[in-house]
C-alpha positions as CSV (number, residue, x, y, z in Angstrom):
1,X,-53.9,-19.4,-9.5
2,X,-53.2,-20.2,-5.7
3,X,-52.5,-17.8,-3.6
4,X,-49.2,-19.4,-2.9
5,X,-48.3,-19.0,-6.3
6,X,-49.7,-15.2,-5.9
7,X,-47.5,-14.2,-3.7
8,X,-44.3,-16.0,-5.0
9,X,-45.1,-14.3,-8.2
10,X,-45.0,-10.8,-6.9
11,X,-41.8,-11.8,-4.7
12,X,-39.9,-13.3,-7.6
13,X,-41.0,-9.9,-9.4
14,X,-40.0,-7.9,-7.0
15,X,-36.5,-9.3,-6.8
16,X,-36.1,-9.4,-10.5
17,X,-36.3,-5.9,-10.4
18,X,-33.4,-5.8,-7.7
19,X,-31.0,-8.2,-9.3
20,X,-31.5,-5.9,-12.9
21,X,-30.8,-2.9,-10.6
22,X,-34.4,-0.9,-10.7
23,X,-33.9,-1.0,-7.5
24,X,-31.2,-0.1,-6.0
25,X,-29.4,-0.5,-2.1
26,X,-31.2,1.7,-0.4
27,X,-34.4,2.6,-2.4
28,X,-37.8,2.6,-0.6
29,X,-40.5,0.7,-1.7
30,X,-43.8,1.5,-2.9
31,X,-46.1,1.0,-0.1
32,X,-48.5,-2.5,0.1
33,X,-51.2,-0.6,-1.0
34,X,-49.9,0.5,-4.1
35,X,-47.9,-2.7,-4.9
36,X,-51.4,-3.9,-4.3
37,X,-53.0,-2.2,-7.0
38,X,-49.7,-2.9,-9.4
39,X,-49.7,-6.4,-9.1
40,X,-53.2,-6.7,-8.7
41,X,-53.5,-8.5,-6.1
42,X,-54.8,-7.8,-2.3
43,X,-52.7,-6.2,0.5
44,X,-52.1,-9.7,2.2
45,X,-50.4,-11.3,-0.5
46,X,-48.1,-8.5,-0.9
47,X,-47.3,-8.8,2.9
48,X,-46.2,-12.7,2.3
49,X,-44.0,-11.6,-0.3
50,X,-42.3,-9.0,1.4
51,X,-42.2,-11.4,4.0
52,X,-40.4,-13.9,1.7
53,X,-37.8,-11.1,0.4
54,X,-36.9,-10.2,4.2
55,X,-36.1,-13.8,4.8
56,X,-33.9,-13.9,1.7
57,X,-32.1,-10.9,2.8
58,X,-33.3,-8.7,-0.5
59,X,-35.5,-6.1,1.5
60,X,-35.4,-4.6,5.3
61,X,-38.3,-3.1,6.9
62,X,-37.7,-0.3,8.8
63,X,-40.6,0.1,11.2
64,X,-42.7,3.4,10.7
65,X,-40.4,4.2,7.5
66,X,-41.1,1.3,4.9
67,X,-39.4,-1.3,3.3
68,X,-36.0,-0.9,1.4
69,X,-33.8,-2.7,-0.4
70,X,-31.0,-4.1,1.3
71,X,-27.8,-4.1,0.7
72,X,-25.7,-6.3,-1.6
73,X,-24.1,-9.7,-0.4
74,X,-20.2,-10.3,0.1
75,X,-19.8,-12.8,-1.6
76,X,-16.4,-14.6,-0.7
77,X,-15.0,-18.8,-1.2
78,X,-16.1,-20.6,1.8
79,X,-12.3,-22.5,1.3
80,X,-11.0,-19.0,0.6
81,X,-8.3,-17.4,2.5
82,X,-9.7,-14.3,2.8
83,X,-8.3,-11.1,3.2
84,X,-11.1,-8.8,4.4
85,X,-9.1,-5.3,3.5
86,X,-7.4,-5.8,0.7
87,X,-10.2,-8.0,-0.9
88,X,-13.2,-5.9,-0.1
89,X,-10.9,-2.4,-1.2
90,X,-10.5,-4.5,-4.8
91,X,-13.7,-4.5,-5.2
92,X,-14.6,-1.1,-4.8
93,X,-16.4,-1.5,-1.4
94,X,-15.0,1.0,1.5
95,X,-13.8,-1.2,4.2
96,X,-14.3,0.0,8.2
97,X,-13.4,-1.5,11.8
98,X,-13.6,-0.4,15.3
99,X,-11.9,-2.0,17.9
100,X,-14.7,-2.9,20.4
101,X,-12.6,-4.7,23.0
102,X,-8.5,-5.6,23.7
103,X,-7.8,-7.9,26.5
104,X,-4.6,-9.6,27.7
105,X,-5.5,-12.9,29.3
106,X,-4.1,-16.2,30.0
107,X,-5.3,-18.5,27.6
108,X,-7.6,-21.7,27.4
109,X,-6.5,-24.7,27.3
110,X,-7.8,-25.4,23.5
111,X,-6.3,-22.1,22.5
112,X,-3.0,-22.6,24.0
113,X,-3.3,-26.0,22.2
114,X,-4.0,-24.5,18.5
115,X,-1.3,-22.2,18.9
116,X,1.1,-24.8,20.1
117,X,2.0,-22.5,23.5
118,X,2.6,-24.0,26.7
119,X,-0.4,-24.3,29.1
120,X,-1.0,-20.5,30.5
121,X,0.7,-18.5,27.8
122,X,-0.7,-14.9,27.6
123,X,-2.3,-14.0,24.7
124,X,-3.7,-11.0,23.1
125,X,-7.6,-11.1,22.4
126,X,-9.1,-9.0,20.0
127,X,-12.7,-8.5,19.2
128,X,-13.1,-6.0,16.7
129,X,-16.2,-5.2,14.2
130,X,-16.0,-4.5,10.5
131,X,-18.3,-2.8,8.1
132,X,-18.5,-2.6,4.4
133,X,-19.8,1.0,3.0
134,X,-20.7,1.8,7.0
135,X,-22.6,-1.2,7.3
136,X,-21.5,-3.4,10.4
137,X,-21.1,-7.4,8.8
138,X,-18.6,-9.5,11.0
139,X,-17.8,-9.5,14.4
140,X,-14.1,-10.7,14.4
141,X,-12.9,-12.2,17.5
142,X,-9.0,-13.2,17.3
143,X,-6.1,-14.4,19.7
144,X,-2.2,-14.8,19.3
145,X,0.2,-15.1,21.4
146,X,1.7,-11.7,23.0
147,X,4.9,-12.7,23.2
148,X,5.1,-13.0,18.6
149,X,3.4,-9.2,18.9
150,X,5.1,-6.9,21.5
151,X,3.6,-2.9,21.3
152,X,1.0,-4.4,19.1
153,X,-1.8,-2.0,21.3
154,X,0.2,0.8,19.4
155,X,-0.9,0.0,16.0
156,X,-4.3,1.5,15.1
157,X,-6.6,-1.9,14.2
158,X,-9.4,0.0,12.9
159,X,-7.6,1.7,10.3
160,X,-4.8,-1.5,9.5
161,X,-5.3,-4.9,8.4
162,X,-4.0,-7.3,11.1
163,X,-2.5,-9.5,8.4
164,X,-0.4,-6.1,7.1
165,X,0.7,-5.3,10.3
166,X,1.6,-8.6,11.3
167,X,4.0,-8.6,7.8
168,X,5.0,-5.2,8.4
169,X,5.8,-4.6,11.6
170,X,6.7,-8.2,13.0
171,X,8.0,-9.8,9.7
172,X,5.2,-12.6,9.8
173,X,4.0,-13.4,6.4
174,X,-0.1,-14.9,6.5
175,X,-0.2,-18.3,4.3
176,X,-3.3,-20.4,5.2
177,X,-6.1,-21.2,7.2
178,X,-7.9,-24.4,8.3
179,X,-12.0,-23.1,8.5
180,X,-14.9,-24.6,9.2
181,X,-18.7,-22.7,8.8
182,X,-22.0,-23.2,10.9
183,X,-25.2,-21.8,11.2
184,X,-26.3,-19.8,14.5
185,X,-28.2,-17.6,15.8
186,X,-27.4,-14.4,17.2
187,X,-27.5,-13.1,20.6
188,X,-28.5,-9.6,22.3
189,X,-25.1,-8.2,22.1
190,X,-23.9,-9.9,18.7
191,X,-27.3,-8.0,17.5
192,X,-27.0,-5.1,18.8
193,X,-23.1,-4.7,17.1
194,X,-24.3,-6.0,13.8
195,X,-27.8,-3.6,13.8
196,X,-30.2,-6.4,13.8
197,X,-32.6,-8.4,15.7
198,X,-31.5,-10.6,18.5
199,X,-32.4,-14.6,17.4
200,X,-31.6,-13.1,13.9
201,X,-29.6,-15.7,11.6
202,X,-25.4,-15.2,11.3
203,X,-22.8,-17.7,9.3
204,X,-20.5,-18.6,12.4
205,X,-16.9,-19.2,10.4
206,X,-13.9,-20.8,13.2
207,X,-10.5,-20.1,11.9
208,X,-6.8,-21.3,12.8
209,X,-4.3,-19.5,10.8
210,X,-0.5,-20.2,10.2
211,X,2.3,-18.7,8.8
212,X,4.3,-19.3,5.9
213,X,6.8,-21.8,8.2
214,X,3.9,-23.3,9.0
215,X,3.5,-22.0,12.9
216,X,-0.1,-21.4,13.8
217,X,-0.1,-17.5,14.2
218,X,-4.0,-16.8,15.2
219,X,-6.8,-18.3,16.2
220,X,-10.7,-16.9,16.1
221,X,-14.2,-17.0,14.9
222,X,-15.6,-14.4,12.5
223,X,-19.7,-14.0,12.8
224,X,-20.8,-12.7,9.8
225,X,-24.6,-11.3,9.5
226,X,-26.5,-13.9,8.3
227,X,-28.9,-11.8,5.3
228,X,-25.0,-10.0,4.5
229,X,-23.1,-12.7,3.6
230,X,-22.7,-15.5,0.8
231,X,-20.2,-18.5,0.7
232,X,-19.6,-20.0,-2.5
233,X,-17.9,-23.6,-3.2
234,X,-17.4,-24.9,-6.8
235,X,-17.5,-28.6,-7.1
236,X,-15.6,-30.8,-9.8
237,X,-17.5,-33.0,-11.7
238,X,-18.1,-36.7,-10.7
239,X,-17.4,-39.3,-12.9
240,X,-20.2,-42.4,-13.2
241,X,-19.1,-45.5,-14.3
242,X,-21.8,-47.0,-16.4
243,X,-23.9,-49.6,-15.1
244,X,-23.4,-53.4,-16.0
């Protein structure tokens, strides 16, 4: 046996053992040394297959401490309008944010133009981080206009959806997005808020929402941690016609 195959073998073992749940967010693992000796194999081979699990998002090392399991992917619909809160909370996950910027500023001129406002509108910039179970995922950065959200600054954002208090407090009901995903890499800062490594991978999504009259409401990106994140699509089946 190779010793590609070696160490895909004690990877795929390895993460058998964290999809059945014998090891669970959070746990340490052995050391290489005595995965070594359980797999049989020698030190290096165990350090490509760690190597392969970190890649996948399945394991973190913590340097000086070991190497633990990470934890699980959100999964969400990569078409899915998706409400962060109240999806997340379903689920059974404990939901965070923390409002790391606010700023009024005049806006661009493609922003103005997805929110159908008149060149130099002022608008309401929000750039706010969210964790699930303490865990920073997404870096939210949002805009709309301040004249649709008057005394918004009052309402606490790190304890509130913005889609609830948009309904609630302003009488403007959320219906649909138009989204787009791309791969990216993360900067310094973008690292530094998400607790990882700059150059570290992140899912990039660009959002316009609108309202149920139709108006575009909000405009922003969400960067999600790359190794925290899963989109999923479902595809219909294709018919063939036979050949002739």
């Amino acid at each position: 046996m190779t010793s590609l195959l070696l160490y895909m073998q004690v990877a795929e073992a390895l993460a058998e053992g964290i999809e059945q749940g014998l090891l669970a967010p959070g746990d340490r693992l052995s050391s290489e040394r005595a995965l070594a000796e359980e797999y049989g194999v020698n030190r290096r081979t165990v350090r490509q297959a760690l190597d392969v699990l970190t890649r996948r998002g399945q394991v973190e090392r913590v340097r000086g401490s070991g190497t633990f399991v990470s934890q699980p992917r959100l999964e969400r619909g990569a078409s899915e309008f998706f409400h962060f809160t109240e999806r997340l909370r379903e689920r059974g996950y404990e939901t965070g944010a923390k409002i790391m910027a606010l700023e009024r500023v005049v806006s661009s001129r493609k922003v103005a133009e997805d929110l159908d406002l008149v060149s130099g509108a002022e608008i309401l910039r929000f750039h706010r981080l969210r964790t699930i179970n303490s865990s920073p995922i997404v870096i939210e950065t949002f805009s709309v206009a301040a004249v649709l959200v008057p005394g918004i600054e009052d309402h606490d954002l790190s304890i509130r959806s913005f889609y609830e208090v948009l309904q609630t407090e302003y009488g403007i009901e959320m219906e649909r997005s138009r989204q787009s995903l791309e791969a990216v890499v993360l900067s310094e800062l973008e690292a530094q808020w998400l607790q990882t490594e700059p150059g570290a991978p992140g899912m990039l999504e660009r959002r316009l929402s609108f309202d149920r009259d139709g108006r575009p409401v909000e405009s922003g990106t969400d960067l999600y941690r790359g190794d925290r994140v899963r989109f999923n699509t479902e595809a219909a089946t294709i018919s063939v016609a036979p050949s002739l």
